[in-house]
C-alpha positions as CSV (number, residue, x, y, z in Angstrom):
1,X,70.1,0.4,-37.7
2,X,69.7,4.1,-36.2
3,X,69.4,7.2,-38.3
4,X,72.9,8.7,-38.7
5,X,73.1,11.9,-36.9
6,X,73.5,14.8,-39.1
7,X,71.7,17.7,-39.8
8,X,71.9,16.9,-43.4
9,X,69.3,16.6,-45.5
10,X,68.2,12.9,-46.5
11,X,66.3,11.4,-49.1
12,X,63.7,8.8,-48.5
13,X,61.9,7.0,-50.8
14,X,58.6,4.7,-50.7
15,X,56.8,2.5,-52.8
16,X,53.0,3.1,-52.6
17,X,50.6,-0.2,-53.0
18,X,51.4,-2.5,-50.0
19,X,53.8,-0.4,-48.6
20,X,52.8,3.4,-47.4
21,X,48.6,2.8,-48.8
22,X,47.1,1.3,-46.6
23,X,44.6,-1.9,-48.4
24,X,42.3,0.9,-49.4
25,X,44.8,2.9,-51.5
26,X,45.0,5.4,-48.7
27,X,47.7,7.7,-47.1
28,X,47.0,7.2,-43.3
29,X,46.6,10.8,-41.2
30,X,49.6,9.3,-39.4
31,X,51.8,8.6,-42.3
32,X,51.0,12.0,-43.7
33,X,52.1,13.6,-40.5
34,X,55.5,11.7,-40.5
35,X,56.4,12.7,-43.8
36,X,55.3,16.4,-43.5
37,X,57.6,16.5,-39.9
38,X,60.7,14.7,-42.6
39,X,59.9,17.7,-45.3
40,X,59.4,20.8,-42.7
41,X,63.2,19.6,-41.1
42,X,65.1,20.0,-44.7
43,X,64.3,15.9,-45.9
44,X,63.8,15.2,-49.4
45,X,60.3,12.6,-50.0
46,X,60.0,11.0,-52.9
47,X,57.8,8.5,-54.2
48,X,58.5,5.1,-56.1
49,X,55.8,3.3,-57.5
50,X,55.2,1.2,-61.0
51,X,51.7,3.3,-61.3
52,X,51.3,5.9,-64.0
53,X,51.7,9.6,-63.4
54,X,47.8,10.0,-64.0
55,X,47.6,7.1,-61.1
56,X,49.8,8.1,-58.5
57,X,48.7,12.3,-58.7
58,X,45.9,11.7,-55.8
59,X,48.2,10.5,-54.0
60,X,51.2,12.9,-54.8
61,X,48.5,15.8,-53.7
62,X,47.8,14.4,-50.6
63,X,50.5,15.6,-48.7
64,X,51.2,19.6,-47.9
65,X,54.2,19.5,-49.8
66,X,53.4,17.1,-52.7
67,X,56.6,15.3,-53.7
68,X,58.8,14.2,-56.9
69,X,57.4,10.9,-58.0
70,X,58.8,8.0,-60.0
71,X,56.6,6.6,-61.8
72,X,56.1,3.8,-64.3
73,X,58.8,1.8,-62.4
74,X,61.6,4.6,-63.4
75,X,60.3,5.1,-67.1
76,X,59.1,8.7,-65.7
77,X,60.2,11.2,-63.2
78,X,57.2,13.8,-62.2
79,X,57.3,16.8,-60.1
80,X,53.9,17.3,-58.5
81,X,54.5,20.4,-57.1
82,X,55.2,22.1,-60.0
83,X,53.3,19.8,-62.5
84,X,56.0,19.0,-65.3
85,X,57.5,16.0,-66.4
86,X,61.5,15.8,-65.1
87,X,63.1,13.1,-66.9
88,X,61.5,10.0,-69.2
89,X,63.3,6.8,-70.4
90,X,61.4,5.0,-72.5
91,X,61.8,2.1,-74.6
92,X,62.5,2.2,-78.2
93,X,60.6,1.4,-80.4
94,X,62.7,-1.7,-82.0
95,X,62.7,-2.9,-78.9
96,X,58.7,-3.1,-78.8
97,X,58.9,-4.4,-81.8
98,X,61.1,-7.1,-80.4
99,X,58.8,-7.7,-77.5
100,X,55.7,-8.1,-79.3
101,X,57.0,-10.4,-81.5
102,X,58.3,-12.4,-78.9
103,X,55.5,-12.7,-76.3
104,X,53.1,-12.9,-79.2
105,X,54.8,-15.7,-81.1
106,X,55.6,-17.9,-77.2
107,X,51.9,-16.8,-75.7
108,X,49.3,-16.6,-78.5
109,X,46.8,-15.3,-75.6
110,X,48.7,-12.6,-74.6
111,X,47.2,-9.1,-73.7
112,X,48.7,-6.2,-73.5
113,X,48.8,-2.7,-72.7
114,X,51.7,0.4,-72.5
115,X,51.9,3.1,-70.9
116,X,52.6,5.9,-74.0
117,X,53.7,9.5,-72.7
118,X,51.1,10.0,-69.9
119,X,48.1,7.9,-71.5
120,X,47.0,4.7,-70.9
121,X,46.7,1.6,-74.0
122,X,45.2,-1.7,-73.2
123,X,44.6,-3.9,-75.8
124,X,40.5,-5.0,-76.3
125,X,40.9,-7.9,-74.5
126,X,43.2,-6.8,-71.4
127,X,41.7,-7.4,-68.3
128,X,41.4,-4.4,-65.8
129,X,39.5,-3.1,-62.7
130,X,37.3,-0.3,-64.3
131,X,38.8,2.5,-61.4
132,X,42.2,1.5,-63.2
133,X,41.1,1.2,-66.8
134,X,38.6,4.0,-67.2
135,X,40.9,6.5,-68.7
136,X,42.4,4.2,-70.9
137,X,42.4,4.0,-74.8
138,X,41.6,1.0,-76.1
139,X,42.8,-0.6,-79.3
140,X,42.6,-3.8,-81.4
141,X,45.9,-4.8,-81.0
142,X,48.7,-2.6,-79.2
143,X,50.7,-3.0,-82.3
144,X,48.7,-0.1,-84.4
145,X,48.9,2.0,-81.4
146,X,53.1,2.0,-81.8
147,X,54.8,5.2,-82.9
148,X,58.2,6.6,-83.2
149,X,58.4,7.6,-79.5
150,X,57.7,3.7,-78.1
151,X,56.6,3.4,-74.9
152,X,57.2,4.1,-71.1
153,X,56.1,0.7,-69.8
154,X,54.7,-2.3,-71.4
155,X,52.5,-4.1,-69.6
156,X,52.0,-8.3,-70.3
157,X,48.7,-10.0,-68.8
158,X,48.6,-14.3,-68.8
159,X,45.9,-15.9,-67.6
160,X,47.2,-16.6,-63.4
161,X,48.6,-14.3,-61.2
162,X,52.1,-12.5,-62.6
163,X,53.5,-13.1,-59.5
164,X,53.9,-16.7,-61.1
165,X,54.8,-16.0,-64.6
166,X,56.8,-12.8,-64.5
167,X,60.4,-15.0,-64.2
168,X,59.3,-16.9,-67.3
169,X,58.4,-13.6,-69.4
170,X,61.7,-11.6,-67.9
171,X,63.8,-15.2,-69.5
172,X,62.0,-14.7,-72.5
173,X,62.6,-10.8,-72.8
174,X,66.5,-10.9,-73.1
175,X,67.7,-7.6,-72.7
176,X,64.8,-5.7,-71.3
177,X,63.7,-5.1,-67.7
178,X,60.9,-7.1,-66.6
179,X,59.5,-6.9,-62.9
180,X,56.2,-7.5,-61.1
181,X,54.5,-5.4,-58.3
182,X,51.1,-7.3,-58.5
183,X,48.8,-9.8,-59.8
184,X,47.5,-8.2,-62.7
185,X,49.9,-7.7,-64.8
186,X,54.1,-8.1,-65.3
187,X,55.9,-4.6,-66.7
188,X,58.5,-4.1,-69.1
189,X,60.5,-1.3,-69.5
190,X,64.1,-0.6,-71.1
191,X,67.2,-1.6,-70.0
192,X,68.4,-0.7,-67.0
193,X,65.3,1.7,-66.2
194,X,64.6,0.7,-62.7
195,X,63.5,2.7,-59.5
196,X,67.2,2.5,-58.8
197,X,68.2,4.4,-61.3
198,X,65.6,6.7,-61.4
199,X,66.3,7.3,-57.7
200,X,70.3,7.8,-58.0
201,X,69.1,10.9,-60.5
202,X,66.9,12.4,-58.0
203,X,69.7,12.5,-55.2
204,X,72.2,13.6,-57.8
205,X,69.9,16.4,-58.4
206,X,69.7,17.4,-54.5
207,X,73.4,16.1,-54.0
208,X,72.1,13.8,-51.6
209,X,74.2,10.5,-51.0
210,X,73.4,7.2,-51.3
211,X,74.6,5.6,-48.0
212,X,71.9,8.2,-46.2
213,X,69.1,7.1,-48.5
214,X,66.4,4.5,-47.2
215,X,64.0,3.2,-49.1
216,X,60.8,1.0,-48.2
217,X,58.8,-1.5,-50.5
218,X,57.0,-4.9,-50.8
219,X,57.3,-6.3,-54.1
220,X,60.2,-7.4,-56.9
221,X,60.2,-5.0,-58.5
222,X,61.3,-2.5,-55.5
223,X,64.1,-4.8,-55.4
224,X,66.6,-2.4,-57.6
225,X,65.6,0.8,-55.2
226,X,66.1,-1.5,-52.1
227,X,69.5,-3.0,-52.9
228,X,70.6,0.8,-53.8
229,X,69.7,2.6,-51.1
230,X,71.6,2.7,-48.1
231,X,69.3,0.8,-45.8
232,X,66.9,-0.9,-47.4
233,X,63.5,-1.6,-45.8
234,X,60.5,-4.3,-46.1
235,X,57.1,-3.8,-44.7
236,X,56.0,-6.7,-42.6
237,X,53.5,-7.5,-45.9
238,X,56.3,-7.8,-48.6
239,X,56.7,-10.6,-51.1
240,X,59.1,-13.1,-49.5
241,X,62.0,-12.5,-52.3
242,X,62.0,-8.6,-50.6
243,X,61.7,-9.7,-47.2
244,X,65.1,-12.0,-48.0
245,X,66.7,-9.5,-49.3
246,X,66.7,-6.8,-46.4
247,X,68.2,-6.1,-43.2
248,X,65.2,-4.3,-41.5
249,X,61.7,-5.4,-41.7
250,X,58.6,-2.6,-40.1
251,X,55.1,-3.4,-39.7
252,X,52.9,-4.0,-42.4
253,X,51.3,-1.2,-44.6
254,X,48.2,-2.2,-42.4
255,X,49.9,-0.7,-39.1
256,X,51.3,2.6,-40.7
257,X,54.9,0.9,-40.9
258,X,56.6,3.5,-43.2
259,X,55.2,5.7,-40.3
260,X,56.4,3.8,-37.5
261,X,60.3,3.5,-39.0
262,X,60.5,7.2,-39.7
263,X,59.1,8.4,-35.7
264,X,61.2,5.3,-34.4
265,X,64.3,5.5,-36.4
266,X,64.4,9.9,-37.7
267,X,65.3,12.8,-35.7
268,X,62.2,14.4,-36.8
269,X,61.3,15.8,-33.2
């Protein structure tokens, strides 16, 4: 599907882990290039990722023009370039409550973390690579930790991979929003706070429209973003659900395919 010609300005949107990082975490110097050419023409970058604000910043201050992120899978908006939150949707706290309860009383093993403002909780026994977990506060059980602003993101940790529990935990958390975008951990965040709806307020902001918006990702929980945006586009890598769901499939996050759509598919020169 080609580019529509217009001079107008567009919005495109990425996940980051498996999709514009390469498997080191990395922005490639060729990706970097692509998106600066898409911001010096008048395009609006933005970055959709479940990582934390704290998380994704590195990133976010890689490029010349660091970008608007969405962060937390929707739960927070963050301008990097001028270093202030722009919109936050978290869940309340009755509905933590609720999901405590729950996963507690169906998985006595659970651990779990949230992420609460722009700070990290993980329960004692939560199970996390140190470069992840090192700014993190740790606590007995997340319950104590719970105060009258809830939190942005809960995250639930089973013993496997989530990419093999998540379903059960999202049937078990009626009315919540439960996705996965690795093996680590599933997320949880409130109703109808998704990358997709983070996304629609960022091009209402710019008045962009939807039907020129592309998006790239790799895992479930890009799935809302993908099915909203206009085209909708899988890196060779993606999780077979996101590669079913798509029209247009790039290379891999290995070969600089967010790269290689943008210089094949943008009039960027």
């Amino acid at each position: 599907m080609a580019w529509p010609s217009s001079t107008r300005s567009r919005l495109i949107a990425s996940d980051l882990d498996g999709t514009l990082l390469d498997a080191h975490g990395k922005v490639s110097p060729r990706t970097l290039a692509a998106v600066g050419r898409l911001q010096r023409e008048g395009h609006v970058f933005v970055l959709a990722t479940a990582r934390p604000v704290r998380d994704t910043r590195p990133v976010a201050l890689s490029f010349d023009c660091p970008p608007i992120a969405i962060c937390g899978n929707g739960s927070i908006v963050f301008d990097f370039s001028r270093n202030r939150i722009l919109a936050h949707h978290p869940m309340e706290r009755a509905h933590v409550v609720y999901a405590i309860r729950t996963l507690r009383r169906r998985y006595p093993d659970v651990r779990l973390g949230a992420e609460h403002g722009l700070d990290l909780l993980l329960e004692e026994r939560f199970k996390l690579a140190p470069a992840w977990a090192q700014q993190a506060r740790r606590v007995s059980v997340l319950d104590t930790a719970l105060d009258e602003h809830g939190f942005g993101k809960l995250i639930v940790q089973l013993d496997g991979a989530a990419q093999y529990y998540y379903e059960e935990v999202r049937d078990a958390l009626a009315g919540l929003e439960v996705t996965v975008s690795g093996e680590t951990f599933c997320e949880v965040t409130r109703l109808g706070v998704t990358k997709a709806m983070a996304l629609e307020s960022v091009a209402r902001r710019y008045g962009l429209a939807r039907a020129g918006t592309v998006a790239f990702g790799d895992m479930p929980n890009d799935l809302p973003m993908l099915t909203w945006a206009g085209t909708a586009v899988a890196v060779a890598n993606a999780h077979p659900a996101v590669l079913a769901s798509v029209a247009e499939v790039t290379a891999s996050h290995d070969a600089d395919g967010v790269a290689v759509w943008l210089e094949h598919m943008l009039p960027v020169g």
